[in-house]
C-alpha atoms as a printed R data frame, in Angstrom:
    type eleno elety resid chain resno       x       y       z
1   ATOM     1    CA   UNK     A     1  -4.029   7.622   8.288
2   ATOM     2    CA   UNK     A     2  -7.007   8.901   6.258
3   ATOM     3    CA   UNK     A     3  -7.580   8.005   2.550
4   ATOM     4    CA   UNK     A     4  -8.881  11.421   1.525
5   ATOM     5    CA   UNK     A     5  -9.750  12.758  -2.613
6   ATOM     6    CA   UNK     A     6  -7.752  15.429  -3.860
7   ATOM     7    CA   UNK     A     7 -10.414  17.639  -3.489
8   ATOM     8    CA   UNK     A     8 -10.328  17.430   0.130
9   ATOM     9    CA   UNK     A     9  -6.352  17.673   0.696
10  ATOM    10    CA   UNK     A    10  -5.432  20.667   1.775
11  ATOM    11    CA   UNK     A    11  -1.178  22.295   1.800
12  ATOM    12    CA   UNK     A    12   0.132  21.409   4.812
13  ATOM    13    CA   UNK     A    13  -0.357  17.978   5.556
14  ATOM    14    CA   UNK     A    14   1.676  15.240   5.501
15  ATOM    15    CA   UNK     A    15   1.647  12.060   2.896
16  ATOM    16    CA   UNK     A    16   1.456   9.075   5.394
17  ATOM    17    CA   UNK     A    17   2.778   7.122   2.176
18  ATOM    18    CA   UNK     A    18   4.013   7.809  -1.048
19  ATOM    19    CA   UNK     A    19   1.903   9.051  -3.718
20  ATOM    20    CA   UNK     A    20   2.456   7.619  -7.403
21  ATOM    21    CA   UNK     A    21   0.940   8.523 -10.770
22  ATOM    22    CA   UNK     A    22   1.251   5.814 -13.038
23  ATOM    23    CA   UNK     A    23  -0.162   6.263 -16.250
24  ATOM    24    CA   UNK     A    24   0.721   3.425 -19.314
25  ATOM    25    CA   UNK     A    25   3.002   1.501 -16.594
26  ATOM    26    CA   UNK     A    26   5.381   4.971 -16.259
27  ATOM    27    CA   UNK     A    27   5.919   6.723 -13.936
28  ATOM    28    CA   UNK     A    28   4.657  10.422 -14.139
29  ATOM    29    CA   UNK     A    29   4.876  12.137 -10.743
30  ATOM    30    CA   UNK     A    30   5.757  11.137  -7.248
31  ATOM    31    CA   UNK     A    31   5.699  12.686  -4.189
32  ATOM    32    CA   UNK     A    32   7.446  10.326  -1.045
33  ATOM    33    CA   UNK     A    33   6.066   9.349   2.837
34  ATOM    34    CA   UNK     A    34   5.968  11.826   5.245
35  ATOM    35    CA   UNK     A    35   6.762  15.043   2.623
36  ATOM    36    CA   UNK     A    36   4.537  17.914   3.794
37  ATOM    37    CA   UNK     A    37   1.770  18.926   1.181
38  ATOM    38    CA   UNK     A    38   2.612  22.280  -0.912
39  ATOM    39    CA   UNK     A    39   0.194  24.254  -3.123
40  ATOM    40    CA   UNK     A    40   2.100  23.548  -5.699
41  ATOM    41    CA   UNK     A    41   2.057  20.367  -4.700
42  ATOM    42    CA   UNK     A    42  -1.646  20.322  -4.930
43  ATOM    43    CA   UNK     A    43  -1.638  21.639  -8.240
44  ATOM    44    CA   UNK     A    44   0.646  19.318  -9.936
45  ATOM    45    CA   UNK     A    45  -1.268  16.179  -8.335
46  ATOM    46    CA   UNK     A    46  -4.294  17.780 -10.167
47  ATOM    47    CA   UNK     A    47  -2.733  18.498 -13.153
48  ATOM    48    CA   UNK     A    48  -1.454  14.581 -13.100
49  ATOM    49    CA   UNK     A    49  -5.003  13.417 -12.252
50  ATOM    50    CA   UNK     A    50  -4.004  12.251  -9.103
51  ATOM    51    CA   UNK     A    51  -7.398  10.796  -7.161
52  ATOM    52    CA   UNK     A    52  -6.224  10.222  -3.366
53  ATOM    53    CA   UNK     A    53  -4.162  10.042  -1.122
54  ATOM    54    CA   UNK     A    54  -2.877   8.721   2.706
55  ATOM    55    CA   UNK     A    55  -2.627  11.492   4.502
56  ATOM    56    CA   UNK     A    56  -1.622  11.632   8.372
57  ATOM    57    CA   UNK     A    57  -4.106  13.620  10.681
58  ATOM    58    CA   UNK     A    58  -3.774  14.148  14.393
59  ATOM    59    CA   UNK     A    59  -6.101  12.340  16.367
60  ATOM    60    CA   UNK     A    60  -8.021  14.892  18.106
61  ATOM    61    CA   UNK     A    61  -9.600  12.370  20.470
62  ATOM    62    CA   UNK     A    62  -8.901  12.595  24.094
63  ATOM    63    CA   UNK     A    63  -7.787   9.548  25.784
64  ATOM    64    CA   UNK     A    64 -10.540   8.412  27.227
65  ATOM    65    CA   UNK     A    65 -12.471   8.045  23.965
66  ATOM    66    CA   UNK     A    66  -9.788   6.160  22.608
67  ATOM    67    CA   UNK     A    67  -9.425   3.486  25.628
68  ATOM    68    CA   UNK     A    68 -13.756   3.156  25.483
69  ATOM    69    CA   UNK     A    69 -13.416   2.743  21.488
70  ATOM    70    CA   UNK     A    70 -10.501  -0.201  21.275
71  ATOM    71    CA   UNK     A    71 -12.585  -1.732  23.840
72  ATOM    72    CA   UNK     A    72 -15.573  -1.671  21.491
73  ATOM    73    CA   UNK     A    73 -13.403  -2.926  18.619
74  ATOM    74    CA   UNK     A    74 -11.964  -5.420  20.637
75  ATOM    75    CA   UNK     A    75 -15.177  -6.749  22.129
76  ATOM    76    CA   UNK     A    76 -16.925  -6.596  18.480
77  ATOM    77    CA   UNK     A    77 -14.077  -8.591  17.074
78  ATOM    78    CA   UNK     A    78 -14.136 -11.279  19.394
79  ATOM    79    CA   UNK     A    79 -18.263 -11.478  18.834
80  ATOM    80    CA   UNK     A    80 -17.369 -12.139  15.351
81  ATOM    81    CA   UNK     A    81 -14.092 -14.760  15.652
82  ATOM    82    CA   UNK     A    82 -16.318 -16.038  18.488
83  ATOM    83    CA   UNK     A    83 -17.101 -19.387  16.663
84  ATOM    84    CA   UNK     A    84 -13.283 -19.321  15.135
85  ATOM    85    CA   UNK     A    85 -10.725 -21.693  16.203
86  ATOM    86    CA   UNK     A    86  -7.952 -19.130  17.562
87  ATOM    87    CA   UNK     A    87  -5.585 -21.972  17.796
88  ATOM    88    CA   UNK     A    88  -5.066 -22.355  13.852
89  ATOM    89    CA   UNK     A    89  -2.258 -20.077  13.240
90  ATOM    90    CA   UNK     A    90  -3.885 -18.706  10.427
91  ATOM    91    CA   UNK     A    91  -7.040 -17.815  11.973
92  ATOM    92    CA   UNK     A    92  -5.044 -16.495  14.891
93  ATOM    93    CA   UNK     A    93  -2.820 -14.341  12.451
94  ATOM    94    CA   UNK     A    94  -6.252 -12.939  10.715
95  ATOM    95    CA   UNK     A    95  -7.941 -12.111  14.191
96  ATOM    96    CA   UNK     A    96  -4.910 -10.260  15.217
97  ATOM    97    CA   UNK     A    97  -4.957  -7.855  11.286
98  ATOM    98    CA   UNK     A    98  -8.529  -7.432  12.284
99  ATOM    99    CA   UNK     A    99  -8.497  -6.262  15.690
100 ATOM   100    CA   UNK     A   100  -5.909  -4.165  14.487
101 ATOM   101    CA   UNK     A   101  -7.407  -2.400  12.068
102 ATOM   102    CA   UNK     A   102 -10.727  -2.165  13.868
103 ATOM   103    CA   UNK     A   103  -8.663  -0.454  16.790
104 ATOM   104    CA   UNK     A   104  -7.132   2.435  14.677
């Protein structure tokens, strides 16, 4: 998922979650998860002054590059839990969101 500005989304894509515009707690224009980006689409999240949006890209890496970069996420994350105690739950639940999120 990529958190790109409207400038930069382009018809054809596809939401990787729903897009809201909320203006004065209502609800002014949605769009749902996985719906597939239309010019017109485009133009009515401008004209609702829509700022971003999840969008899903292909990963274009090979798998190689993947395997070498979770490895360097991995390894970096445990340099920085090194001086955690992994057997609190909570600290073990945290270290397992981070080295998730550092291996996307």
């Amino acid at each position: 998922m990529h958190y790109l500005p409207l400038t930069e989304l382009q018809a054809g894509m596809v939401l990787a979650m729903p897009v809201r515009v909320v203006v004065c707690g209502q609800l002014r224009f949605s769009l749902p998860a996985m719906h597939i980006l239309t010019v017109d689409n485009l133009h009515q999240l401008a004209a609702h002054h829509a700022e971003y949006a999840f969008v899903a890209l292909p990963d274009e890496r090979v798998d190689e590059e993947i395997a070498v970069e979770s490895a360097l996420a991995a390894r970096r994350t445990l340099e920085i839990f090194a001086g955690a105690d992994l057997g609190d739950p909570n600290m073990a639940a945290l270290f397992d969101q981070v080295l998730i999120y550092r291996s996307k």
